[in-house]
C-alpha positions in Angstrom: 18.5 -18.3 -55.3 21.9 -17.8 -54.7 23.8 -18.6 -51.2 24.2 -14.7 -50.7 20.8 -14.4 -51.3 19.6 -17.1 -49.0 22.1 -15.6 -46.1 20.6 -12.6 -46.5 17.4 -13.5 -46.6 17.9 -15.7 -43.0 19.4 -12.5 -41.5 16.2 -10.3 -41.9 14.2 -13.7 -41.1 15.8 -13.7 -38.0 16.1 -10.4 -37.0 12.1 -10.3 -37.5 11.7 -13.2 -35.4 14.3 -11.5 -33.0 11.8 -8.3 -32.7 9.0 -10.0 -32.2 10.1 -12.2 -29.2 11.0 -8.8 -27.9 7.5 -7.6 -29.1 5.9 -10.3 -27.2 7.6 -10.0 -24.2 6.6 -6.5 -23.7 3.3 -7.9 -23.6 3.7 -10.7 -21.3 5.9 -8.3 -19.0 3.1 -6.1 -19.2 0.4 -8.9 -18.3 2.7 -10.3 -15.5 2.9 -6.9 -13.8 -1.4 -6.5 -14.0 -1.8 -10.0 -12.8 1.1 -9.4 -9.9 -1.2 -5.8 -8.7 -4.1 -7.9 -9.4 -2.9 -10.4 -6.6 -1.6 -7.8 -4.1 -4.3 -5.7 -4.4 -6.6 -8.9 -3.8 -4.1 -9.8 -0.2 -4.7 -6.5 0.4 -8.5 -6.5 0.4 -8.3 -9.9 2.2 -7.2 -7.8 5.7 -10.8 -6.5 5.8 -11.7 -10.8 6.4 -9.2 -10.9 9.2 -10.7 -10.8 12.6 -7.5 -9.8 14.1 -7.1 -6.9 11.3 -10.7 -5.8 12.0 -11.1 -5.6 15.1 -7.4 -4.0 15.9 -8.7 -1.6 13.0 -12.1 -0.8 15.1 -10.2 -0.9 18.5 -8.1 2.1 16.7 -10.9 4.0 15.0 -12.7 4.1 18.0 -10.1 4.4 21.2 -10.1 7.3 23.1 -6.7 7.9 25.1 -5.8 10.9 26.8 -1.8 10.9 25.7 -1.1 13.3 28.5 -0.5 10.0 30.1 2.4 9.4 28.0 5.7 10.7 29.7 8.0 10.6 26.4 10.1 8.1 27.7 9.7 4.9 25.0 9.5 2.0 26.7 7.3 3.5 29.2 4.8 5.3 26.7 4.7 1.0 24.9 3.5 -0.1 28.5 1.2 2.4 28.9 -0.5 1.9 24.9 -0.2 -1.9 25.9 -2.2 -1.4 28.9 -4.2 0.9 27.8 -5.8 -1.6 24.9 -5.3 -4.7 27.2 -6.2 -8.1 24.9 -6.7 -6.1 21.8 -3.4 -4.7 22.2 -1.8 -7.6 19.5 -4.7 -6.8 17.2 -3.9 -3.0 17.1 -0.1 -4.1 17.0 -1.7 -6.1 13.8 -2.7 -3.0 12.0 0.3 -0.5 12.6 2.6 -3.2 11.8 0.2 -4.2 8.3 0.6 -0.4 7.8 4.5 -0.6 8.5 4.4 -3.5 5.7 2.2 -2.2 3.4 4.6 1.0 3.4 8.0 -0.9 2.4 6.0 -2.9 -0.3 4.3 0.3 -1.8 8.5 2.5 -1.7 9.7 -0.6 -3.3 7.3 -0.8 -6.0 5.8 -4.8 -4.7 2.2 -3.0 -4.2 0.3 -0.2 -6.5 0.2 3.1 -4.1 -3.5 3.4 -6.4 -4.7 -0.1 -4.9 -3.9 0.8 -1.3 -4.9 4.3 -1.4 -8.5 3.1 -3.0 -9.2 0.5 -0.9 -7.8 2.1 3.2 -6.4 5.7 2.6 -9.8 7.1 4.5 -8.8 4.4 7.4 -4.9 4.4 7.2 -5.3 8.2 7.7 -7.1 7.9 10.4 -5.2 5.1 11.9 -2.7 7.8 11.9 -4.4 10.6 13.0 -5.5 8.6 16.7 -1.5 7.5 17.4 0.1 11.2 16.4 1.0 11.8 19.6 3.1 8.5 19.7 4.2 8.9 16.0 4.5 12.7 15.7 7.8 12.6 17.9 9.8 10.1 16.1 9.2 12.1 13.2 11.7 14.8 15.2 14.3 12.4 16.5 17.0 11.9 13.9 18.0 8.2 13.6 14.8 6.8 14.9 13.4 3.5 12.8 10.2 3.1 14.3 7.2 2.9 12.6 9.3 4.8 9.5 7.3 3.2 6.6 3.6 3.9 8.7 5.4 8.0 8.9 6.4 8.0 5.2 3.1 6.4 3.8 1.1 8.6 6.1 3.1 11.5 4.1 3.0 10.3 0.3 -0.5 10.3 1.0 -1.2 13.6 2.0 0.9 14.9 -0.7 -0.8 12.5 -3.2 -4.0 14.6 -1.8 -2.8 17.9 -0.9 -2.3 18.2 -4.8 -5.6 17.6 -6.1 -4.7 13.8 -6.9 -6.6 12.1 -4.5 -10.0 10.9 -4.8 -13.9 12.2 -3.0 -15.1 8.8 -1.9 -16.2 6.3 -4.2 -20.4 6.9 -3.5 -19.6 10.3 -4.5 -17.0 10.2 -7.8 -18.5 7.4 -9.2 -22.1 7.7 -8.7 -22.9 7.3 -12.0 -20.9 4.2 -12.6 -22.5 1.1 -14.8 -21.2 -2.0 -15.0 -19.9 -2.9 -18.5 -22.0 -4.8 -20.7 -21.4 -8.8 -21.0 -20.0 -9.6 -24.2 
């Protein structure tokens, strides 16, 4: 073999070994991003083992305030929800500002929207639903940065349902779920 042979033969040799690093770290890229949604989906599910999370959660689900208390005015109406809740007030506080967090992780693309909707859309809906009347107005002042990510989650997943996308609940759609065989 000749020395123009042999060079020749090195380039393809290393432009093989060139595609398959790139091969391979498609695949690793790929396995790092399953294992990174594997782990914030886990943090996620780890809320639901917080006392603080649960009961400002329950406190939410199951408050009943009569909002024509609230006088529009911001600082009052935050006095008035404080007082209103009393000592679970920082344990609601826990689970609008989880919800605030959650939806900065989920626009930035640090958390699967599929993770969170599966394992609290039925609850972060909800959560919504019993602080409209504080959240609905911010929506119409221009400028306004409270609570922006809880707003915007609240509408990616209505849209993510209105359009046929969402799921029925999990006793329901997958009712006839087995668990894989063990190899």
């Amino acid at each position: 073999m000749d020395l123009e042979s042999a060079s020749q033969w090195a380039e393809i040799l290393g432009l093989i070994t060139i595609l398959g690093a790139a091969i391979y770290s498609w695949f690793q890229i790929k396995e790092l991003r399953r294992a990174r949604d594997s782990t914030t989906a886990m943090n996620l599910a780890a809320n639901f083992q917080s006392q603080d999370f649960v009961i400002g959660l329950t406190t939410i689900l199951n408050m009943e305030f009569d909002p024509s208390k609230m006088d529009g005015e911001k600082s009052n109406d935050f006095e008035i929800l404080k007082e209103h809740f009393g000592e679970d007030w920082p344990k609601v506080m826990v689970v609008l500002t989880t919800w605030e967090s959650i939806g900065v992780l989920i626009h930035r693309g640090d958390m699967d929207f599929h993770a969170f909707y599966d394992l609290f859309s039925g609850v972060f809906v909800k959560s919504y639903e019993k602080f409209s009347f504080y959240l609905d107005p911010i929506r119409e002042k221009e400028g306004d940065k409270e609570m922006e990510w809880f707003i915007w989650l609240v509408d990616r997943v209505r849209e993510y349902e209105k359009y046929g996308s969402g799921t029925s609940p999990a006793h329901m759609a997958f009712k006839g779920w087995k668990p894989p065989e063990r190899k």
